[in-house]
BAFI-664742 format. One record per residue (C-alpha): residue number from 1; residue in three letters; y, z, x. Coordinates in steps of 0.2 Angstrom, whole numbers, always signed. Layout:
<nodes>
NODE   resi   resn   north      up    east
NODE    NUM    ALA       Y       Z       X
...
</nodes>
This chain:
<nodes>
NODE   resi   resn   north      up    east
NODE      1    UNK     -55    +191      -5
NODE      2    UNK     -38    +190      -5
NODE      3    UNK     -26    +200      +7
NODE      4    UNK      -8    +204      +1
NODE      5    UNK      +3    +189      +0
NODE      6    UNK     -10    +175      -1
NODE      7    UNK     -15    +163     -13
NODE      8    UNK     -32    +157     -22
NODE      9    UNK     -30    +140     -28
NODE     10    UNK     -43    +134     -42
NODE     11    UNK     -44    +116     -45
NODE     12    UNK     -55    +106     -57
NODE     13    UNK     -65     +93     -47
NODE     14    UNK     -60     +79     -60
NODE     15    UNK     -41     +82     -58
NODE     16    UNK     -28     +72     -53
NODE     17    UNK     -11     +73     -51
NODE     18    UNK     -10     +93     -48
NODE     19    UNK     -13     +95     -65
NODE     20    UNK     -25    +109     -72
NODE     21    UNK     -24    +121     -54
NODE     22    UNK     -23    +139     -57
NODE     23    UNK     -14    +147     -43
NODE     24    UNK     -17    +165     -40
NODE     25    UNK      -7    +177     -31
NODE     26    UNK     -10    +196     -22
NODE     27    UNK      +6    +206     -19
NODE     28    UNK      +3    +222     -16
NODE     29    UNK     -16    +222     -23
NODE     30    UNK     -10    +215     -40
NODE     31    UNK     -17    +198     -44
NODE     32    UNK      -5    +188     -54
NODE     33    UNK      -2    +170     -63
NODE     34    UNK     +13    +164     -66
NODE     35    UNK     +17    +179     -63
NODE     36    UNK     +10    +190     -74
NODE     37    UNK      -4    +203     -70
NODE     38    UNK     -23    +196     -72
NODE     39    UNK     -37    +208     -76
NODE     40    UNK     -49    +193     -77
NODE     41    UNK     -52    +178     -68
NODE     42    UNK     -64    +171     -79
NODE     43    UNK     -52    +171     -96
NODE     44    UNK     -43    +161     -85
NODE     45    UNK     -56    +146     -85
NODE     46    UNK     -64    +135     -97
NODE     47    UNK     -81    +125     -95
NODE     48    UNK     -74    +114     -81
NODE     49    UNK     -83    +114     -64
NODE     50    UNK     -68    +120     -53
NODE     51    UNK     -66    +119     -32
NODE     52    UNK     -59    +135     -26
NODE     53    UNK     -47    +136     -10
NODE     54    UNK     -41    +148      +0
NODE     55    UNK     -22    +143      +2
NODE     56    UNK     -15    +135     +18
NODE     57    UNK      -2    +144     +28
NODE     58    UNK      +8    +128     +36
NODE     59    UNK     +18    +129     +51
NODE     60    UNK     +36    +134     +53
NODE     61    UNK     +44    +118     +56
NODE     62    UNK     +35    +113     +37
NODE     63    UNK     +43    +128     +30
NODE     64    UNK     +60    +122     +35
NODE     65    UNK     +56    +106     +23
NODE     66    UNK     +50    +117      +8
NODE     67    UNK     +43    +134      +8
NODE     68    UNK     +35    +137     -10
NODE     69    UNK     +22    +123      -6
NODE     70    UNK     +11    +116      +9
NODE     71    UNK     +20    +101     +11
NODE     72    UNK      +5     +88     +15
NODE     73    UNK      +3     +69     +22
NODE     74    UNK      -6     +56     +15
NODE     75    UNK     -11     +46     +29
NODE     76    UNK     -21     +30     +25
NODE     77    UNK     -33     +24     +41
NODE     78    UNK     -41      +8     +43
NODE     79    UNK     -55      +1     +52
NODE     80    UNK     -50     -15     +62
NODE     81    UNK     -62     -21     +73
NODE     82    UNK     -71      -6     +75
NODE     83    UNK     -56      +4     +79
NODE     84    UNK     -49     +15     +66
NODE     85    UNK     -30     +13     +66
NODE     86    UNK     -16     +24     +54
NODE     87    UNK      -9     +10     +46
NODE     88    UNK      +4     +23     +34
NODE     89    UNK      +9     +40     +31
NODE     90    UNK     +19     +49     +19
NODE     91    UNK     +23     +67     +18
NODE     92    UNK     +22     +74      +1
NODE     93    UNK     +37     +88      -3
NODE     94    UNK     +34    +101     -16
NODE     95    UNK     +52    +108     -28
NODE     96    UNK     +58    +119     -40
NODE     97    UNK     +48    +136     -32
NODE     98    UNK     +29    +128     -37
NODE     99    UNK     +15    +128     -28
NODE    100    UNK     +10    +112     -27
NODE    101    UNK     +18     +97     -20
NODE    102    UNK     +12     +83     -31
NODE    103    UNK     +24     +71     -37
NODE    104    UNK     +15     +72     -56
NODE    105    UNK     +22     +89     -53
NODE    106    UNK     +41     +83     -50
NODE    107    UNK     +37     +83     -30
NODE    108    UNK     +46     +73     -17
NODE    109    UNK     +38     +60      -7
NODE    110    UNK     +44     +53     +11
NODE    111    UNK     +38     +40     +23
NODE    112    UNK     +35     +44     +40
NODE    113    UNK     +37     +31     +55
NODE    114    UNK     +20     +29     +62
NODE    115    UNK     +24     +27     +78
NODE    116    UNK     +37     +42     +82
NODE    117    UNK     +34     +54     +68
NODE    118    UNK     +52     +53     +63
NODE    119    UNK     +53     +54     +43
NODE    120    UNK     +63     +39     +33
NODE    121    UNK     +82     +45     +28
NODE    122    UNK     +79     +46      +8
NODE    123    UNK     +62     +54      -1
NODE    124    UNK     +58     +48     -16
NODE    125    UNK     +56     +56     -32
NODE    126    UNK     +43     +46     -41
NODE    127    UNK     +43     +54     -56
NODE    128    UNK     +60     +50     -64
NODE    129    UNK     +70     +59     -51
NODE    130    UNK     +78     +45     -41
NODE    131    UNK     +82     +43     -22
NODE    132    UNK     +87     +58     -11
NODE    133    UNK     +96     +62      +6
NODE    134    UNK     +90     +80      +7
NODE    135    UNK     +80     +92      -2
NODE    136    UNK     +89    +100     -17
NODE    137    UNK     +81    +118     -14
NODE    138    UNK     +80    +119      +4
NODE    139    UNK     +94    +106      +9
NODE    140    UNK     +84    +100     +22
NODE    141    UNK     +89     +83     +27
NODE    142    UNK     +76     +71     +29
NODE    143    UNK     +87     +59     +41
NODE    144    UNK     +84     +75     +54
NODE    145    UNK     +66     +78     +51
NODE    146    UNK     +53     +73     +63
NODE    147    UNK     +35     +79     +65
NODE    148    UNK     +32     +88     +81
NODE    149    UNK     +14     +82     +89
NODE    150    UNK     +13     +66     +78
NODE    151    UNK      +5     +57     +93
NODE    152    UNK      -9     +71     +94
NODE    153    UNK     -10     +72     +76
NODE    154    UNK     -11     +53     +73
NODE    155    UNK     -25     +51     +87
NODE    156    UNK     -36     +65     +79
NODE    157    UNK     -35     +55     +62
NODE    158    UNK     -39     +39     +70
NODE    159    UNK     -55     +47     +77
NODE    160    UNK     -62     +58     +63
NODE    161    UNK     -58     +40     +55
NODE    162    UNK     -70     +32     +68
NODE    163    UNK     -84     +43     +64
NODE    164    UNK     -86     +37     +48
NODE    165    UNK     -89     +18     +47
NODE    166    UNK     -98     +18     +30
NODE    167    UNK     -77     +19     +23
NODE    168    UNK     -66      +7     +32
NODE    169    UNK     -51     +14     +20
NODE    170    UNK     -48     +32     +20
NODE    171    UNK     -32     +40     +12
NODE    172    UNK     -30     +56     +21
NODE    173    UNK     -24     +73     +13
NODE    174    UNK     -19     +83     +29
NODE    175    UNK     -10     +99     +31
NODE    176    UNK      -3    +105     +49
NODE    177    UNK      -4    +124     +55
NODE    178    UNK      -2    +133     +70
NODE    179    UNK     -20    +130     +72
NODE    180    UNK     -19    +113     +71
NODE    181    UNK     -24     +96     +58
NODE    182    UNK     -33    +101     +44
NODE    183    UNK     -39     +91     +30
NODE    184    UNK     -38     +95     +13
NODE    185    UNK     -48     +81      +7
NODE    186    UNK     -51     +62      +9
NODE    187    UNK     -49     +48      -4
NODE    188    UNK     -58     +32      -4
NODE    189    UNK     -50     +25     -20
NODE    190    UNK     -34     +32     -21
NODE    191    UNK     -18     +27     -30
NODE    192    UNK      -7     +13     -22
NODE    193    UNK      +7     +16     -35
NODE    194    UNK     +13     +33     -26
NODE    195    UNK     +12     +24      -7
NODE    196    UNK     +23     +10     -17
NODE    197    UNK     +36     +20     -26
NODE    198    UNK     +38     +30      -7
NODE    199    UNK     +35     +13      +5
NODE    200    UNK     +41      -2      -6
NODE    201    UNK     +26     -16      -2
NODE    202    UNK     +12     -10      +3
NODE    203    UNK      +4     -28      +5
NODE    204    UNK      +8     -31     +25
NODE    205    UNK      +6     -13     +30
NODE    206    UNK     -12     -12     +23
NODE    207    UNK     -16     -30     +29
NODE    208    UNK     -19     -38     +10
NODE    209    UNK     -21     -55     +13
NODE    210    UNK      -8     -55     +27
NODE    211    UNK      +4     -71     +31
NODE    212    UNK      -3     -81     +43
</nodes>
Protein backbone atom coordinates (compact mmCIF):
# COMPACT_ATOMS: atom_id res chain seq x y z
CA UNK A 1 0.00 0.00 0.00
CA UNK A 2 2.89 2.03 0.02
CA UNK A 3 3.55 4.85 -2.76
CA UNK A 4 7.20 5.72 -3.61
CA UNK A 5 9.06 7.56 -0.87
CA UNK A 6 6.73 6.53 1.99
CA UNK A 7 7.10 4.84 5.15
CA UNK A 8 5.34 1.93 7.05
CA UNK A 9 6.10 2.09 10.57
CA UNK A 10 5.49 -1.41 12.67
CA UNK A 11 5.48 -0.91 16.32
CA UNK A 12 4.91 -3.62 19.03
CA UNK A 13 2.01 -2.55 21.22
CA UNK A 14 3.99 -3.16 24.51
CA UNK A 15 7.03 -0.98 23.40
CA UNK A 16 8.38 1.95 24.77
CA UNK A 17 10.98 4.10 24.21
CA UNK A 18 11.09 3.59 20.34
CA UNK A 19 12.51 0.52 20.73
CA UNK A 20 11.57 -2.62 18.73
CA UNK A 21 9.87 -0.37 15.39
CA UNK A 22 10.61 -1.61 12.11
CA UNK A 23 10.51 1.23 9.71
CA UNK A 24 9.91 0.24 6.02
CA UNK A 25 10.67 2.31 3.13
CA UNK A 26 9.47 2.37 -0.85
CA UNK A 27 11.75 4.08 -3.23
CA UNK A 28 11.25 3.29 -6.50
CA UNK A 29 9.01 0.05 -5.82
CA UNK A 30 11.79 -1.49 -3.61
CA UNK A 31 10.86 -2.02 -0.17
CA UNK A 32 13.85 -1.58 2.11
CA UNK A 33 15.00 -1.80 6.06
CA UNK A 34 17.80 -0.30 6.95
CA UNK A 35 18.39 -0.05 3.83
CA UNK A 36 18.65 -3.29 2.47
CA UNK A 37 15.98 -4.80 0.07
CA UNK A 38 13.03 -6.89 1.92
CA UNK A 39 11.39 -9.89 0.08
CA UNK A 40 9.49 -10.57 3.30
CA UNK A 41 7.54 -8.72 5.68
CA UNK A 42 6.83 -11.49 7.75
CA UNK A 43 10.77 -12.79 8.51
CA UNK A 44 10.87 -9.38 9.60
CA UNK A 45 8.51 -10.22 12.82
CA UNK A 46 8.41 -12.27 15.67
CA UNK A 47 5.36 -13.51 17.93
CA UNK A 48 4.73 -9.92 19.03
CA UNK A 49 1.32 -8.27 18.48
CA UNK A 50 2.53 -5.12 16.39
CA UNK A 51 0.52 -1.66 15.44
CA UNK A 52 1.22 -0.76 11.94
CA UNK A 53 1.26 3.01 10.72
CA UNK A 54 1.20 4.63 7.83
CA UNK A 55 4.00 7.35 8.39
CA UNK A 56 3.18 11.06 8.98
CA UNK A 57 4.35 13.75 6.39
CA UNK A 58 4.74 16.87 8.97
CA UNK A 59 4.70 20.31 7.86
CA UNK A 60 7.51 22.37 6.31
CA UNK A 61 8.18 24.77 9.12
CA UNK A 62 8.95 21.03 11.20
CA UNK A 63 11.24 20.02 8.43
CA UNK A 64 13.35 22.98 9.06
CA UNK A 65 13.93 21.51 12.75
CA UNK A 66 14.73 17.85 11.54
CA UNK A 67 13.72 16.28 8.53
CA UNK A 68 14.57 12.36 9.00
CA UNK A 69 11.75 12.25 11.68
CA UNK A 70 8.30 13.65 12.55
CA UNK A 71 9.18 15.89 15.18
CA UNK A 72 6.12 15.47 17.76
CA UNK A 73 4.90 17.29 20.98
CA UNK A 74 4.06 15.87 24.16
CA UNK A 75 1.43 17.91 25.50
CA UNK A 76 -0.03 17.03 28.83
CA UNK A 77 -3.83 18.51 29.54
CA UNK A 78 -5.60 18.81 32.65
CA UNK A 79 -9.04 18.94 33.79
CA UNK A 80 -9.70 21.86 36.16
CA UNK A 81 -12.75 22.48 37.02
CA UNK A 82 -14.37 21.11 34.34
CA UNK A 83 -12.20 22.82 31.82
CA UNK A 84 -9.57 21.04 30.20
CA UNK A 85 -6.40 23.31 30.33
CA UNK A 86 -2.61 22.48 28.40
CA UNK A 87 -0.63 22.76 31.40
CA UNK A 88 3.00 21.68 29.26
CA UNK A 89 4.23 20.92 26.13
CA UNK A 90 7.50 19.64 24.75
CA UNK A 91 8.49 19.06 21.30
CA UNK A 92 10.45 15.84 20.76
CA UNK A 93 13.48 16.30 17.95
CA UNK A 94 14.74 13.18 16.25
CA UNK A 95 19.02 13.15 15.12
CA UNK A 96 21.49 11.28 13.48
CA UNK A 97 19.31 10.47 9.97
CA UNK A 98 16.67 8.06 12.13
CA UNK A 99 13.33 7.71 11.94
CA UNK A 100 12.10 8.27 15.16
CA UNK A 101 12.38 10.93 17.43
CA UNK A 102 12.66 9.30 20.77
CA UNK A 103 14.93 10.39 23.30
CA UNK A 104 15.85 6.39 24.19
CA UNK A 105 16.88 6.67 20.60
CA UNK A 106 19.45 9.66 21.21
CA UNK A 107 16.60 12.30 20.30
CA UNK A 108 16.35 16.01 21.39
CA UNK A 109 13.72 17.30 23.64
CA UNK A 110 12.63 21.12 23.79
CA UNK A 111 10.08 22.91 25.88
CA UNK A 112 7.51 25.05 24.34
CA UNK A 113 5.96 28.27 26.07
CA UNK A 114 2.40 27.58 26.40
CA UNK A 115 1.22 30.61 26.00
CA UNK A 116 3.11 31.99 22.57
CA UNK A 117 4.41 28.82 21.03
CA UNK A 118 7.85 30.05 21.12
CA UNK A 119 10.38 27.01 21.90
CA UNK A 120 12.94 27.35 25.09
CA UNK A 121 16.67 28.39 23.85
CA UNK A 122 18.43 25.02 24.64
CA UNK A 123 16.91 21.30 23.97
CA UNK A 124 17.84 18.80 25.95
CA UNK A 125 19.42 15.62 25.14
CA UNK A 126 18.31 13.14 27.80
CA UNK A 127 20.18 10.46 27.16
CA UNK A 128 23.79 11.40 27.94
CA UNK A 129 24.00 14.09 25.34
CA UNK A 130 24.04 17.30 27.47
CA UNK A 131 22.48 20.76 26.68
CA UNK A 132 22.17 22.32 23.17
CA UNK A 133 21.75 25.76 21.35
CA UNK A 134 20.95 24.27 18.06
CA UNK A 135 20.39 21.13 16.28
CA UNK A 136 23.64 19.39 15.30
CA UNK A 137 22.25 18.01 11.96
CA UNK A 138 20.05 20.62 10.90
CA UNK A 139 21.64 23.84 12.84
CA UNK A 140 18.45 25.00 13.47
CA UNK A 141 18.49 27.20 16.48
CA UNK A 142 15.96 26.61 18.90
CA UNK A 143 16.15 30.25 20.42
CA UNK A 144 14.33 31.14 16.72
CA UNK A 145 11.81 28.56 16.69
CA UNK A 146 8.20 29.12 17.22
CA UNK A 147 5.08 27.12 16.37
CA UNK A 148 3.00 28.69 13.91
CA UNK A 149 -0.89 28.29 14.96
CA UNK A 150 0.05 27.23 18.56
CA UNK A 151 -3.21 29.19 19.75
CA UNK A 152 -5.36 27.09 17.24
CA UNK A 153 -3.57 23.97 17.94
CA UNK A 154 -3.53 24.48 21.74
CA UNK A 155 -7.48 25.04 21.81
CA UNK A 156 -8.20 21.95 19.66
CA UNK A 157 -6.07 19.87 22.51
CA UNK A 158 -7.94 21.57 25.23
CA UNK A 159 -11.24 20.45 23.59
CA UNK A 160 -10.53 16.81 22.42
CA UNK A 161 -9.39 16.99 26.21
CA UNK A 162 -12.80 18.08 27.26
CA UNK A 163 -14.54 15.24 25.63
CA UNK A 164 -13.08 12.90 27.65
CA UNK A 165 -13.76 13.43 31.40
CA UNK A 166 -13.36 9.70 32.47
CA UNK A 167 -9.06 10.97 32.22
CA UNK A 168 -8.41 14.21 33.86
CA UNK A 169 -4.55 13.76 32.87
CA UNK A 170 -3.75 13.07 29.28
CA UNK A 171 -0.22 13.19 27.75
CA UNK A 172 -0.59 14.00 24.27
CA UNK A 173 1.48 12.63 21.26
CA UNK A 174 0.56 15.13 18.50
CA UNK A 175 2.06 15.56 15.15
CA UNK A 176 1.16 18.85 12.93
CA UNK A 177 0.58 18.75 8.90
CA UNK A 178 -0.63 20.91 6.47
CA UNK A 179 -3.79 19.22 7.28
CA UNK A 180 -3.78 20.14 10.58
CA UNK A 181 -3.44 18.33 14.61
CA UNK A 182 -3.10 14.85 14.48
CA UNK A 183 -2.66 12.61 17.26
CA UNK A 184 -0.40 9.81 17.24
CA UNK A 185 -1.62 8.54 20.60
CA UNK A 186 -2.59 9.37 24.19
CA UNK A 187 -0.85 8.34 27.38
CA UNK A 188 -2.67 8.16 30.62
CA UNK A 189 0.46 6.96 32.68
CA UNK A 190 3.18 8.26 31.05
CA UNK A 191 6.81 8.90 32.22
CA UNK A 192 7.50 12.33 34.27
CA UNK A 193 11.30 11.74 34.00
CA UNK A 194 11.40 12.79 30.25
CA UNK A 195 9.04 16.16 30.96
CA UNK A 196 11.83 16.63 34.02
CA UNK A 197 15.11 16.16 32.22
CA UNK A 198 13.23 18.77 29.37
CA UNK A 199 11.29 21.28 32.07
CA UNK A 200 13.19 21.01 35.36
CA UNK A 201 10.19 20.63 38.27
CA UNK A 202 7.32 19.49 37.14
CA UNK A 203 5.50 19.87 40.63
CA UNK A 204 3.89 23.53 40.13
CA UNK A 205 3.22 23.09 36.30
CA UNK A 206 1.20 19.94 36.91
CA UNK A 207 -0.39 21.36 40.23
CA UNK A 208 1.11 18.45 42.66
CA UNK A 209 0.36 19.69 45.93
CA UNK A 210 0.72 23.29 44.90
CA UNK A 211 2.10 26.22 47.44
CA UNK A 212 -0.57 27.70 49.03
Amino acid sequence: QLSDNEKLFIKPVDGQGGYGILVLKRKNGVITYNGKCVSSIISLLNSTTYVVQKGIVQREDLMLVNSTSVNTLRVVTQLQKDKARVKVCVMRIGRDGKDVDNSAQGGLSVQINIDDGHFYPTATAEHGGGVLLKHPDSNFYFKDGILTGWKEIKVQLEKYASLIPELPEIAWDVALTDDGVVIIELNTGYGIDHLQCCCGGMRRKLGVFPVK
